[in-house]
C-alpha positions, 0 to 999 in steps of 0.5 A: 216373810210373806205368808199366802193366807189358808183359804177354802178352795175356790170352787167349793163343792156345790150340793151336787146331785150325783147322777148316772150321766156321761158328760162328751166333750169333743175337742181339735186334735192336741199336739201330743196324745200320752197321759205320761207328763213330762211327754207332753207341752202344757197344751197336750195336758189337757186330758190330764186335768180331771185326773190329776192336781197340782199344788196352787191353783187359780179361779176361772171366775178371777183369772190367773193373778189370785193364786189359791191352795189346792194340794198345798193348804198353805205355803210361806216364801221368804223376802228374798223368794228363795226359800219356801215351806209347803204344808201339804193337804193331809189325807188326800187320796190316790185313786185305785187304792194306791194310798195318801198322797205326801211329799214323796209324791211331789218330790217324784213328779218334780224329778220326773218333769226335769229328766232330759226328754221333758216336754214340759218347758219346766226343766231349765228353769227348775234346775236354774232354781234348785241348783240341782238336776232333779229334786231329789239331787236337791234333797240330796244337798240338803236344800229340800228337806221333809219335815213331815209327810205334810212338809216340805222346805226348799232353799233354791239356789236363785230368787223364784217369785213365781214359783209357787203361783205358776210353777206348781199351779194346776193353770199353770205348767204341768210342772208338778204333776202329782201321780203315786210314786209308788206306783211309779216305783211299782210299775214305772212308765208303763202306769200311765197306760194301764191306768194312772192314780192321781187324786183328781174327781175323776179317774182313769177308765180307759182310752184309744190312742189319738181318738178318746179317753175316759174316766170315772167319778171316784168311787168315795168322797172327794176331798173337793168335789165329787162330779155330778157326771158319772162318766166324762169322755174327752174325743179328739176330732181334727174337723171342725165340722165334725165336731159340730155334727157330733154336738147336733146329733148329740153324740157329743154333749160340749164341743169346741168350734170355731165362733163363724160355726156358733150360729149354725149350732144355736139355731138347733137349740145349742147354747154358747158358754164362754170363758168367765174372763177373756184370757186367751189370746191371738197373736202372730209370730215371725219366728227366727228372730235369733239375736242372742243365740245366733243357732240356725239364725238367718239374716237373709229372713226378711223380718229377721233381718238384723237392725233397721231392715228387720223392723220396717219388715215387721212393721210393714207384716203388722201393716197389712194385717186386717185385724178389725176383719178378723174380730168382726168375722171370725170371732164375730165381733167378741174380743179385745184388742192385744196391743202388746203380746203378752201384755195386758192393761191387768199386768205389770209393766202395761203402758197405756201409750200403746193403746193410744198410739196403736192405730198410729203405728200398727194400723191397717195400711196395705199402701204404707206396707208397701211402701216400707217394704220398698224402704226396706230393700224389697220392691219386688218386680212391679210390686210383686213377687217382694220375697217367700213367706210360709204361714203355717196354720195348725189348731189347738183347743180354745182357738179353733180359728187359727186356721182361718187367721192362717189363710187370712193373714196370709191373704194380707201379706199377698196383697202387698206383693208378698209371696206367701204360701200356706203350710198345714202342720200339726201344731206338734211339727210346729213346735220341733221346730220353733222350740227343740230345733230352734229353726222356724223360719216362718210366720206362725198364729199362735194362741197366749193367755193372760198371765204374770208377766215373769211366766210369758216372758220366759216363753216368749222372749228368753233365750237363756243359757245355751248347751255348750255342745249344740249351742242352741238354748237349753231349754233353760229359756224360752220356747219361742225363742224371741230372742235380744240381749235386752230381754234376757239381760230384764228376764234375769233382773225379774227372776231375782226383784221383789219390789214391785215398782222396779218390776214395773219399770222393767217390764215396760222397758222390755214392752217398750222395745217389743212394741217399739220395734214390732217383734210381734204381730198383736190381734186380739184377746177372746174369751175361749167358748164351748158351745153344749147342749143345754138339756145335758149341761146347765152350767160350767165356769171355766178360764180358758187360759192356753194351759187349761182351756176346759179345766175344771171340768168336774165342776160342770152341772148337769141338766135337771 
């Protein structure tokens, strides 16, 4: 049995001096705007944060691969990693009066993260491990059991390693989002709009659909932290330079901008924070790659193209993209190379033959480019007009630049003959596509972070069961739906294995052929940064992880 150590919260409150300031963070456009969980993807989650806590957590300062408590003072998980006890923090409270959070509460977050219109990402893998439609189906059965207010076992139905460091972890998914049942019980969905109690720092005030939300420092003491900010306002402004005008002209006090804009900032007096560790990450994705599935598969996609056509596609895509050009002139230089999406040197299953080797087989080579394209079977006319090819770009939090890697890749893939037209699209659009119609048939940059590989390899390369009816993944998998019979069949084998060698042997053999067979087009890990004003904010740590770029934002400090 393995007993994860009761531990202080990582972020201990500091003697924070309470002030009547209001901290104004501007961010890009999310992809949803709804304080109702299960509505949302992890990246629209962000506004949920100061509200809301989950069971685990991590530390900014230490990256996703220590796992600390949070809700959850402890817990215990067999060798087998299907059975667990959760000890919950006892006399936590909700906001607004609406009483002690306990093991009701998780049990109504969980059923609600698993109804059939979650965005979540969450409910094919929970109703896989519950072996149950919802927790409360699970209780039912007698394989989830209150002990106590404070207790609670459950007996899964398969092996789930991860469940409590990334499934119930605040940085991880919104999972197990932790709001009053009885409130819900009271007033159901309608809660999340008049004014949802969670136990976080900071409650509910008020919010403008699509443009603001707010919130207010609980009235009494925090069991964790009680912010120095009265007030916290998080805007969302879809322009880049408007954020930067908001920040300038102190409208806003922290807004997150693209690094080519930093200079223009700190030449005002504005100071740029960074991620405590680089955890976010840019990678470029040909989607369609339905192998498994074969739902709304096209074969006729070049980089899709079953076999040896497909990959010299891909290799010759990865070819043609400038990557030092990227680092050095949108993000300025700061970053690491990615040499395998989803994989990094701190993670299992790392081979260091992909760093080596990179430059070899992923190097910038317009002119091999070409000629691969050609082996491939698309010489074009004259080496033009090879085939179409849509790059869609879009902007989330943390990663502002993706809209100028956009038009920078796709300057890459004109230059070797490639018809390729930029697409603007919400990043919402983006992902009805790639992820509820698993039909996207195009070149996407996307953002990723450093986490256990167990968690990225089910977004990413998973297809999972298929729905009988649709045949298209039930969710149950993946979401960008990478798909091959090798992957699952190492998806499967990772869910269930414990040893931690074996595990290593199979995340590299799937890394292996991933890289081997240019799936991907890997760019760079970046540290996230925010850029303040210093006579508001003296200091904030925050992970930058695509879960939670700004979290933590209670434990900001304000400016003397």
């Amino acid at each position: 049995t393995r007993v994860l150590a009761l531990e202080q919260h990582v972020l201990p409150a500091p003697a924070a001096v309470l002030t009547e300031k209001r901290l104004h963070l501007a961010i890009t456009q999310l992809p949803q705007d709804s304080f109702i969980p299960w509505l949302v993807t992890t990246s629209g989650f962000l506004p949920m944060r100061p509200m809301w806590e989950e069971l685990t957590t991590i530390d900014p300062r230490t990256g996703v691969m220590k796992v600390s408590p949070h809700l959850a003072t402890e817990w215990e998980m067999s060798k087998d990693a299907k059975s667990f006890t959760f000890k919950l923090r006892k006399g936590v409270q909700f906001h607004f009066g609406k009483g002690e959070f306990t093991a009701q509460d998780v049990i109504t977050g969980l059923d609600q993260t698993m109804v059939t219109d979650s965005l979540t990402g969450c409910k094919g893998a929970l109703t896989a491990s519950f072996g149950a439609k919802s927790a409360t189906e699970m209780r039912e059965k007698g394989n989830l059991k209150v002990i106590d207010d404070h207790t609670f076992t459950m007996n899964l139905a398969q092996p789930h390693l991860d469940l409590a460091s990334w499934w119930f972890n605040t940085q991880g998914r919104p999972c197990a989002p932790n709001f009053s049942s009885a409130q819900f019980k009271a007033e159901g969905q309608a809660m999340f709009e008049k004014g949802p109690a969670g136990t976080g720092p900071y409650q509910f005030a008020r919010r403008q659909l699509r443009e603001f939300a707010e919130y207010e420092r609980v009235p009494y003491k925090h069991w964790r932290v009680n912010p120095e900010f009265k007030t916290l306002r998080i805007s969302t402004v879809p322009e880049d330079a408007t954020r930067l005008a908001m920040l300038l002209t102190k409208e806003a006090d922290m807004v997150d901008i693209p690094k080519v804009l930093h200079d223009q900032a700190t030449a005002k007096g504005m100071e740029v924070l960074a991620s405590d560790l680089p955890s976010l990450g840019l990678t470029i994705m040909p989607l369609g790659q339905y192998y498994v599935s074969k739902a709304n598969y096209n074969p006729d996609l070049p980089w899709a193209a079953p076999g040896e056509k497909g990959r010299l596609v891909r290799e010759a895509l990865n070819r043609a993209v400038n990557r030092k050009q990227i680092v050095n002139v949108l993000f300025k230089g700061l970053g690491e190379p990615m040499y395998n999406t989803i994989f990094h040197q701190s993670l299992e299953g790392w081979n260091p033959e992909w760093e080596t080797k990179f430059e070899e087989k992923y190097g910038y080579d317009p002119e091999k480019a070409k000629k691969l394209l050609d082996q491939a079977g698309y010489p074009g006319v004259g080496g033009k007009n090879r085939f179409k090819l849509e790059v869609w770009q879009s902007s989330l939090p943390g990663l502002p630049e993706t809209i100028e890697v956009a038009q920078s890749v796709a300057q890459g893939f004109q230059n070797i003959g490639i018809d390729a037209k930029i697409v603007e699209a919400e990043f919402a659009r983006a992902i009805d596509r790639f992820r509820d119609q698993h039909n996207a048939d195009f070149i996407l940059p996307l953002r990723q972070t450093i986490r256990p590989i167990d968690a990225n390899f089910r977004i990413y390369y998973y297809t999972g069961p298929l729905d009988q009816k649709t045949g298209l993944p039930n969710k149950g998998g993946g979401s960008i739906f990478m798909e091959d019979p090798l992957y699952d069949r190492i998806m499967e084998a990772l869910t269930k294995e414990t040893d931690a060698a074996e595990r290593d042997r199979l995340a590299r053999e799937a890394g292996n052929h991933i890289y081997d067979n240019y799936r991907n087009i890997p760019v760079v890990y970046i540290r996230t940064t925010l850029v303040v004003n210093p006579k508001v904010v003296a200091e904030y740590h925050f992970g930058g992880g695509v879960s939670g770029e700004f979290a933590f934002l209670e434990y900001a400090k304000a400016s003397r």
